[in-house]
PALUMZA-590405 format. One record per residue (C-alpha): residue number from 1; residue in three letters; chain; x, y, z. Coordinates in steps of 0.5 Angstrom, whole numbers. Example, Ala and Ser with C-alpha at 12.3 -4.5 7.8 and 13.67 -1.06 7.14 Angstrom:
<sites>
@kekol->1&sese->ALA&paza->A&px->25&py->-9&pz->16
@kekol->2&sese->SER&paza->A&px->27&py->-2&pz->14
</sites>
This chain:
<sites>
@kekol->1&sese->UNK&paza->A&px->181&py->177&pz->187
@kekol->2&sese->UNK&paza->A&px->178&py->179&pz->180
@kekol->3&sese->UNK&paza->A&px->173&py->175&pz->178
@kekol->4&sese->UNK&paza->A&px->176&py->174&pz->171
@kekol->5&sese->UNK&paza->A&px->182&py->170&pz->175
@kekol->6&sese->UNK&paza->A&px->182&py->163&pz->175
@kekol->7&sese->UNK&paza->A&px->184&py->159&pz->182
@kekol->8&sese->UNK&paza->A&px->190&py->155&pz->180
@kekol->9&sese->UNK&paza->A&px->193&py->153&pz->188
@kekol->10&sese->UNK&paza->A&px->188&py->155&pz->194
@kekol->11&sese->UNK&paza->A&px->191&py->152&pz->200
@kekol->12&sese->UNK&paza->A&px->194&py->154&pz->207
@kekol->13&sese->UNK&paza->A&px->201&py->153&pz->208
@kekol->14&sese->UNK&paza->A&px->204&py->152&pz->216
@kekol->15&sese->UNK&paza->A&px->206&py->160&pz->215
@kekol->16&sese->UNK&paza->A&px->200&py->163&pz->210
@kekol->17&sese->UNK&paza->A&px->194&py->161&pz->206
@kekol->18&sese->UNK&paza->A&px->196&py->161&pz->199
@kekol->19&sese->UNK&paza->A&px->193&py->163&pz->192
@kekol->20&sese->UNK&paza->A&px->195&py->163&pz->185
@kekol->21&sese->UNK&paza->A&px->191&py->165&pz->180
@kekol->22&sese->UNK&paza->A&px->191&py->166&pz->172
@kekol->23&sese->UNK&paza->A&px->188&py->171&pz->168
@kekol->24&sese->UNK&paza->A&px->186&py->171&pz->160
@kekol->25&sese->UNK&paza->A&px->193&py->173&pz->158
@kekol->26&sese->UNK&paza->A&px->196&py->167&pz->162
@kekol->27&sese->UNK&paza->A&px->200&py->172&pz->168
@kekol->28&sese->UNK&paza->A&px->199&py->167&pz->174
@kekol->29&sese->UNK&paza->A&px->199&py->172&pz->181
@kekol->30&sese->UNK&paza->A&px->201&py->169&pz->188
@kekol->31&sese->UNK&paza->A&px->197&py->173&pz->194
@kekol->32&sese->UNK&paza->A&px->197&py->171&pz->201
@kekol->33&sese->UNK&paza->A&px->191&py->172&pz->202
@kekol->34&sese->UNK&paza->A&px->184&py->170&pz->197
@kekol->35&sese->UNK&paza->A&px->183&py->179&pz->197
@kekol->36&sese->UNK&paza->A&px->191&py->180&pz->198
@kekol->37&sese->UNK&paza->A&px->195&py->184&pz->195
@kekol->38&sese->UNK&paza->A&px->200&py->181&pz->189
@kekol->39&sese->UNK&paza->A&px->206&py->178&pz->191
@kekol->40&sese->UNK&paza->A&px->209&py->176&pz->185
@kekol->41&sese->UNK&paza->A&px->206&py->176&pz->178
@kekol->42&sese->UNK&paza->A&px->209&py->171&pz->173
@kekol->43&sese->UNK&paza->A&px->209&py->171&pz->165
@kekol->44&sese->UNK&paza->A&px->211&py->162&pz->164
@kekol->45&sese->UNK&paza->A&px->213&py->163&pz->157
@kekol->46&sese->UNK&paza->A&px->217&py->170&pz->159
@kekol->47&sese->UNK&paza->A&px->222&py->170&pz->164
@kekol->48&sese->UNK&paza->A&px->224&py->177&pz->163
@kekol->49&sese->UNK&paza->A&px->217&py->180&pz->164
@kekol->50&sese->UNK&paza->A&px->217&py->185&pz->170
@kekol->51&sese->UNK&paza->A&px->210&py->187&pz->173
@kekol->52&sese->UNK&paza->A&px->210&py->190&pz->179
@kekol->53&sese->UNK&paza->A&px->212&py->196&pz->180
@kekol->54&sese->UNK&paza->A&px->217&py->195&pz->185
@kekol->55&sese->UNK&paza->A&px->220&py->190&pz->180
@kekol->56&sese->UNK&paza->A&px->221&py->195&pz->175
@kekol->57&sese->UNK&paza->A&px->225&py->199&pz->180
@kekol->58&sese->UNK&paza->A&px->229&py->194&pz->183
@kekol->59&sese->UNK&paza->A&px->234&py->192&pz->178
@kekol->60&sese->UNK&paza->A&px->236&py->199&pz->177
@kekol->61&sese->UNK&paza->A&px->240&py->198&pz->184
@kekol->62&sese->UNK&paza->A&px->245&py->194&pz->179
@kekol->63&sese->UNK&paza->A&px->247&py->201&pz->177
@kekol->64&sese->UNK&paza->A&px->250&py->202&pz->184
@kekol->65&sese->UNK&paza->A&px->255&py->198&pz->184
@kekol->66&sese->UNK&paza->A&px->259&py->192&pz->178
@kekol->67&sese->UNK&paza->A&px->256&py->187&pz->175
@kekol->68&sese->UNK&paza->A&px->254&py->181&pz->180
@kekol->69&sese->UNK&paza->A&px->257&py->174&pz->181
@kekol->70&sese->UNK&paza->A&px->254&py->172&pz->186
@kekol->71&sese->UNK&paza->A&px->247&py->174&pz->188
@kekol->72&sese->UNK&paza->A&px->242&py->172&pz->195
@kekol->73&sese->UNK&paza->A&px->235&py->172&pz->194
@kekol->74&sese->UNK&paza->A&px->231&py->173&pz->201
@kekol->75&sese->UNK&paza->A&px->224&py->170&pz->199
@kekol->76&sese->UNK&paza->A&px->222&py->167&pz->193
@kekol->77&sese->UNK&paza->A&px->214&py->168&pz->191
@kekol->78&sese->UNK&paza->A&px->212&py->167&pz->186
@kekol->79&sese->UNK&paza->A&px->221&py->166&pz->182
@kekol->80&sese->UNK&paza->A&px->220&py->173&pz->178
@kekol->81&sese->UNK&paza->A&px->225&py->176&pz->180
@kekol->82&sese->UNK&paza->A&px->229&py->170&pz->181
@kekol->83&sese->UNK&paza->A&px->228&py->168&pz->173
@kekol->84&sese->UNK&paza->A&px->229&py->175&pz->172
@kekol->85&sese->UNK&paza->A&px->236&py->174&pz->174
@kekol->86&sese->UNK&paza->A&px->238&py->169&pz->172
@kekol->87&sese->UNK&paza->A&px->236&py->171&pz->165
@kekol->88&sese->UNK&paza->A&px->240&py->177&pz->165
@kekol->89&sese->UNK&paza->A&px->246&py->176&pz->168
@kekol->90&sese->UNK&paza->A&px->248&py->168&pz->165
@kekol->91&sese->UNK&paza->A&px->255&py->168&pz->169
@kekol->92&sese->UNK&paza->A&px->252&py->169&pz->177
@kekol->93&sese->UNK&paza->A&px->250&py->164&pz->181
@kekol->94&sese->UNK&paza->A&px->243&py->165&pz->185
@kekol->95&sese->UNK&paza->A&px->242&py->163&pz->192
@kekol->96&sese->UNK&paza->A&px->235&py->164&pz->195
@kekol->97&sese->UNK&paza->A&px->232&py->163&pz->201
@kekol->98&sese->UNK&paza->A&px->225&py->162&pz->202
@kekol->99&sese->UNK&paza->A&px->222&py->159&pz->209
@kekol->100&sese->UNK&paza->A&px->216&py->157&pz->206
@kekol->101&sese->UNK&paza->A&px->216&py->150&pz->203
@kekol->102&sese->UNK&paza->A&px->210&py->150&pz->200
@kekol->103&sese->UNK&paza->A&px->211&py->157&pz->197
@kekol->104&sese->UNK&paza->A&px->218&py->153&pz->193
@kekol->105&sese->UNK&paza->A&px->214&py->148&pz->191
@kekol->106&sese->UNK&paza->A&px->208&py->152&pz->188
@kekol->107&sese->UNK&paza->A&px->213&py->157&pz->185
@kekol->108&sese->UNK&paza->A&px->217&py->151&pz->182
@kekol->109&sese->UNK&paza->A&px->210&py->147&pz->179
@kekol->110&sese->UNK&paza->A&px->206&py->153&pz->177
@kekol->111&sese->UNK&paza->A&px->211&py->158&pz->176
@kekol->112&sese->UNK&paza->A&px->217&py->156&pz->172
@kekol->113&sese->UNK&paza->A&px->222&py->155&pz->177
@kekol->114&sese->UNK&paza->A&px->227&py->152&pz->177
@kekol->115&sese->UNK&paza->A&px->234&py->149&pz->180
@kekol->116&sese->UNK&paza->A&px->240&py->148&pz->176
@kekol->117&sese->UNK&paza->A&px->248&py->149&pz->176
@kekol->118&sese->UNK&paza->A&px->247&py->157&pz->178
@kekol->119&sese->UNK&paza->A&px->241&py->156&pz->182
@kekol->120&sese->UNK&paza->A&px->240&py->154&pz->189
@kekol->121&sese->UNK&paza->A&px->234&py->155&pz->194
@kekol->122&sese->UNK&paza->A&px->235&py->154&pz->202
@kekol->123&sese->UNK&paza->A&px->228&py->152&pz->205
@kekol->124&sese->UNK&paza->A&px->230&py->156&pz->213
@kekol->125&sese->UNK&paza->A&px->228&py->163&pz->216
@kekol->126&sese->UNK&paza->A&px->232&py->168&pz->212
@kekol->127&sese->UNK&paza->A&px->235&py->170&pz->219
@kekol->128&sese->UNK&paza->A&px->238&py->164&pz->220
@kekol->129&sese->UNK&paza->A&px->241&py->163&pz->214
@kekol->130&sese->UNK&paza->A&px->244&py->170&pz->213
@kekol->131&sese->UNK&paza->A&px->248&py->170&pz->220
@kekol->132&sese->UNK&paza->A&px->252&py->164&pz->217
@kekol->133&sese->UNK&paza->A&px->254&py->166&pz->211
@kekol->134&sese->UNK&paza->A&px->260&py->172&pz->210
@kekol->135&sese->UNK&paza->A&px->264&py->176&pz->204
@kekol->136&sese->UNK&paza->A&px->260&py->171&pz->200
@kekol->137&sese->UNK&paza->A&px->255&py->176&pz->196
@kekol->138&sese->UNK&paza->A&px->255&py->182&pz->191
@kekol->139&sese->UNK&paza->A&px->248&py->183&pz->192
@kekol->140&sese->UNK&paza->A&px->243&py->180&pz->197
@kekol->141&sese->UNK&paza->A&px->236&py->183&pz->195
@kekol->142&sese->UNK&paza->A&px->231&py->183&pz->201
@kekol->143&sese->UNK&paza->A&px->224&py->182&pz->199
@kekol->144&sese->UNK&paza->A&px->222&py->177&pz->205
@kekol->145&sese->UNK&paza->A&px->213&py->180&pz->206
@kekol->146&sese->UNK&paza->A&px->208&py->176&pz->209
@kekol->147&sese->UNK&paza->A&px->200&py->177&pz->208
@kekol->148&sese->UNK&paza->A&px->201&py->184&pz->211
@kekol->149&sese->UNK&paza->A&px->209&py->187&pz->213
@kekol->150&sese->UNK&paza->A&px->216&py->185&pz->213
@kekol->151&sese->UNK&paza->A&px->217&py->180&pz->219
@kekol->152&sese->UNK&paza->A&px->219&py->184&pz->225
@kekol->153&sese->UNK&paza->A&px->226&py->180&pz->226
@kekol->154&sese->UNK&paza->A&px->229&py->182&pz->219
@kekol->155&sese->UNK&paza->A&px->228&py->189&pz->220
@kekol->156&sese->UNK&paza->A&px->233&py->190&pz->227
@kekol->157&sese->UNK&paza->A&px->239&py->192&pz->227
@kekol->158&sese->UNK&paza->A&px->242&py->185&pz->228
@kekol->159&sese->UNK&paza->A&px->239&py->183&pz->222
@kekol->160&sese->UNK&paza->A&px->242&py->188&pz->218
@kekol->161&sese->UNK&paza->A&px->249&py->186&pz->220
@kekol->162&sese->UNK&paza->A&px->248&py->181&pz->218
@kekol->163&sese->UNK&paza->A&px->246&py->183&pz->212
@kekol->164&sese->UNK&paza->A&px->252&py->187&pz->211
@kekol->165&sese->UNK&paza->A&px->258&py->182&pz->214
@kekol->166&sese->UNK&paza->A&px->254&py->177&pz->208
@kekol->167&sese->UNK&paza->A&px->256&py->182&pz->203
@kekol->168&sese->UNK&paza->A&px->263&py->183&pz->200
@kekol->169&sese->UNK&paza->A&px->267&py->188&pz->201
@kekol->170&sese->UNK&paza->A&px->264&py->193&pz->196
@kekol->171&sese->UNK&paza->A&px->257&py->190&pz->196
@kekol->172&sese->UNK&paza->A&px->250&py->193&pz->195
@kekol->173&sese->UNK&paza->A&px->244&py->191&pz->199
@kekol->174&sese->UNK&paza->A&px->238&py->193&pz->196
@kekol->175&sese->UNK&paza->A&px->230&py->192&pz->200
@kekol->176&sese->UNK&paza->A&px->222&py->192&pz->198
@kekol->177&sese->UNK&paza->A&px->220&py->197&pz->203
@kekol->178&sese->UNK&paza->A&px->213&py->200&pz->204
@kekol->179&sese->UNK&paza->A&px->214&py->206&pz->204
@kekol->180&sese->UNK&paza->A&px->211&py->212&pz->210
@kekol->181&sese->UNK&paza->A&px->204&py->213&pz->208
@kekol->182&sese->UNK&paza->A&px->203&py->205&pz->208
@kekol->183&sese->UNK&paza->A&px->208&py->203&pz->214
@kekol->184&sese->UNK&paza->A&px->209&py->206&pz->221
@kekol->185&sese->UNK&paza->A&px->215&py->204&pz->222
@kekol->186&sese->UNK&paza->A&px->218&py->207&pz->216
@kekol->187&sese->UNK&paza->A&px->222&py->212&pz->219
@kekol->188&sese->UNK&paza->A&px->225&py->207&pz->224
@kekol->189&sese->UNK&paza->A&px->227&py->203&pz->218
@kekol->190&sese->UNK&paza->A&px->230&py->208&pz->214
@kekol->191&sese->UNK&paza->A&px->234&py->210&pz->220
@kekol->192&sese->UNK&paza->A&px->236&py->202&pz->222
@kekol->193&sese->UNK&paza->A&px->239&py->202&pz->216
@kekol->194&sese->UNK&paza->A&px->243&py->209&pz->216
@kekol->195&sese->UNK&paza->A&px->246&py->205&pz->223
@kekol->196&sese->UNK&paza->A&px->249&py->199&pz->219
@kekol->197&sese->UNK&paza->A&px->250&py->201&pz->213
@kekol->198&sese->UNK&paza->A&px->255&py->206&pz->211
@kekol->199&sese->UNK&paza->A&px->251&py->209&pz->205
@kekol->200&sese->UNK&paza->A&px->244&py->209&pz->204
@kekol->201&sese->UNK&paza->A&px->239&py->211&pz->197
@kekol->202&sese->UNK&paza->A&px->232&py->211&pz->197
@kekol->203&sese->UNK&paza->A&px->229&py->209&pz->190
@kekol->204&sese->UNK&paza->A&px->222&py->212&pz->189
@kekol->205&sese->UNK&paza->A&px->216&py->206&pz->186
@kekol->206&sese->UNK&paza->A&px->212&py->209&pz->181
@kekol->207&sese->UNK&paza->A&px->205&py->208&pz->184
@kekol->208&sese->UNK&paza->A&px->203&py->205&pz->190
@kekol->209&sese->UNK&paza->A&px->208&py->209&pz->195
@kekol->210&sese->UNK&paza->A&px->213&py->203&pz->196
@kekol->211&sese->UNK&paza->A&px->221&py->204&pz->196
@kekol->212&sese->UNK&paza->A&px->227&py->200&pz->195
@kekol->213&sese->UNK&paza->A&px->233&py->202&pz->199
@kekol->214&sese->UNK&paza->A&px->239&py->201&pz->196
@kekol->215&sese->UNK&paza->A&px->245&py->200&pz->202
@kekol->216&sese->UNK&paza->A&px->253&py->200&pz->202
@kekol->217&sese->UNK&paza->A&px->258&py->198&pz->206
@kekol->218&sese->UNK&paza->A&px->262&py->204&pz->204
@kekol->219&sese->UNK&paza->A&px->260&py->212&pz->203
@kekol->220&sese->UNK&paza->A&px->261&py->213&pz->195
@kekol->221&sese->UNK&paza->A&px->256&py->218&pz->191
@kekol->222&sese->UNK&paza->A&px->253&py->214&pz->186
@kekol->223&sese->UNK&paza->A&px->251&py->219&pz->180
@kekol->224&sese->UNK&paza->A&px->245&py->218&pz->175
@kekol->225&sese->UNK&paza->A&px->250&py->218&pz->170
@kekol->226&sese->UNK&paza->A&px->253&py->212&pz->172
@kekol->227&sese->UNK&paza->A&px->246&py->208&pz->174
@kekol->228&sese->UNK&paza->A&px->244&py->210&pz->166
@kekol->229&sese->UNK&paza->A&px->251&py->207&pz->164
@kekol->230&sese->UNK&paza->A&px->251&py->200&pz->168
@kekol->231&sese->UNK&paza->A&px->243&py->200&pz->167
@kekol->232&sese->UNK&paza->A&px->242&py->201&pz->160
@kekol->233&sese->UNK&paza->A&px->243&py->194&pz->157
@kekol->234&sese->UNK&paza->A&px->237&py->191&pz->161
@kekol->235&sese->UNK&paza->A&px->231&py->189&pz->158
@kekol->236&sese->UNK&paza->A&px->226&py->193&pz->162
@kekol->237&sese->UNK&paza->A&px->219&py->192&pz->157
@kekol->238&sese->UNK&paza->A&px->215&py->195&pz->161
@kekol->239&sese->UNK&paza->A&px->218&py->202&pz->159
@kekol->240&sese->UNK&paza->A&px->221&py->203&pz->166
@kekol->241&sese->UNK&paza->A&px->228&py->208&pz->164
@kekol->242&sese->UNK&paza->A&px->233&py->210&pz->168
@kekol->243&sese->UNK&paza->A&px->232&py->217&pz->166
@kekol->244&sese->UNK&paza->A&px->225&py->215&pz->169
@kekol->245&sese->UNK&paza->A&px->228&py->214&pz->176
@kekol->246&sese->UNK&paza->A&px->227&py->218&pz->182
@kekol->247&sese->UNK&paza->A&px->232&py->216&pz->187
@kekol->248&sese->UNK&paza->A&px->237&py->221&pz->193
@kekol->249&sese->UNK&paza->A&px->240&py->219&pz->198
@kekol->250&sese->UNK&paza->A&px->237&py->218&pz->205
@kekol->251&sese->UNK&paza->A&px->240&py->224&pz->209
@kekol->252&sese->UNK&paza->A&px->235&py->227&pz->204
@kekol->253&sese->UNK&paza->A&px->229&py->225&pz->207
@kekol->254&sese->UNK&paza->A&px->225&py->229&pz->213
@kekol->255&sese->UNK&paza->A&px->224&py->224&pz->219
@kekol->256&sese->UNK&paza->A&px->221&py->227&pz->224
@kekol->257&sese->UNK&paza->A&px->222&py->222&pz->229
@kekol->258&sese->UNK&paza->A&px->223&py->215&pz->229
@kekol->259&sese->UNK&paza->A&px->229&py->210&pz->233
@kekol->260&sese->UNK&paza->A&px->234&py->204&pz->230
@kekol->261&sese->UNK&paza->A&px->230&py->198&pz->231
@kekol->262&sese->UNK&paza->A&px->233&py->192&pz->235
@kekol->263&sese->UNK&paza->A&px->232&py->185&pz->237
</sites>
């Protein structure tokens, strides 16, 4: 971590050592390990400030389908998508599910997050929680990493059913991916979300090659017309547009090999 950081929380949870940090503009960052990569980077005073790439590129799967009433988070860091949500979209309710209880407790004394009436926040495996749950989500974001990947039970094809029973009918699931130069099994992922999933798109994340697939139940072709008309009330302050979006659909993505993953 850069040396101008402030170590704020430097513990080992059951999981994953944890470490939050704050820089001279106040921006507390929530790694993994002392030398990992950010998990989340949260301005307190200001819920709406986005500052990964990825999380300037994930709002953007509102524009795939309407406006939500009910959202499923599957991993927490450090709440900046969860706040995030919660101030834009003031008439949804926002589940999340984090299965490290001390990643909860850090985001909630440290990073400005906070249970209320709309928000609630499940401490269990993100497996278990989903393969309970059905037609009850519009939009369920996966964003579950540990130090290095995704754990490998919610990339198979099992999980994704799940995944897909948990939304409703016209809902849309939209996933954090490393993308192929940095994830060996790129492919297999795409194509075990091709397997569950009707329809598939594949956003571009400006930067350090990661994706954000964005899936549906049912095939329907989603313009830049219609992202640009559902997306153009959002308050991306980092300068992110929809006219800046590079998104296809995945059957026009070159795999040159690769198998649905299965438990």
């Amino acid at each position: 971590m850069p040396l101008t950081e402030k170590v704020l929380v430097a513990r080992h949870s059951p999981f994953n050592p944890i470490y939050l940090t704050e820089d001279r503009d106040g921006l507390r960052t929530l790694r993994f390990s002392r030398e990992g990569i950010s998990q989340s980077i949260v301005k307190l005073d200001d819920p709406e400030y986005l500052a990964l790439p990825y999380a300037n590129v994930l709002p953007y799967c509102l524009g795939f389908g309407e406006k939500p009433k009910r959202i499923l988070l599957m991993g927490l860091g450090g709440g900046t998508l969860l706040r995030f949500f919660h101030r834009i979209l003031p008439e949804c309710e926002i589940d999340v599910v984090e299965i490290d209880p001390d990643v909860v407790e850090i985001a909630k004394s440290h990073c400005g997050v906070l249970e209320d009436e709309r928000t609630q926040i499940y401490v269990e495996d993100g497996r278990d929680f989903i393969e309970r749950q059905e037609g009850r989500y519009d939009l369920i974001v996966l964003d579950c990493f540990g130090p290095e990947s995704i754990p490998g039970h919610l990339l198979t094809s099992e999980f994704l059913h799940g995944v897909s029973k948990a939304l409703v009918k016209e809902g849309v699931a939209a996933a954090n991916i490393w993308g192929r130069n940095h994830n060996r099994l790129y492919e297999h992922m795409l194509l075990t979300y091709r397997d569950v999933f009707e329809d598939v798109y594949v956003m571009d994340v400006p930067g350090p090659g990661t994706k954000v697939f964005v899936a549906q139940k049912h095939r329907r072709k989603v313009t830049r017309e219609e992202i640009q008309k559902k997306t153009d009330w959002l308050p991306m302050k980092a300068g992110f547009r929809p006219t800046d979006l590079n998104y296809r659909n995945s059957d026009l993505e070159r795999l040159a090999n690769g198998s649905v993953l299965r438990d």
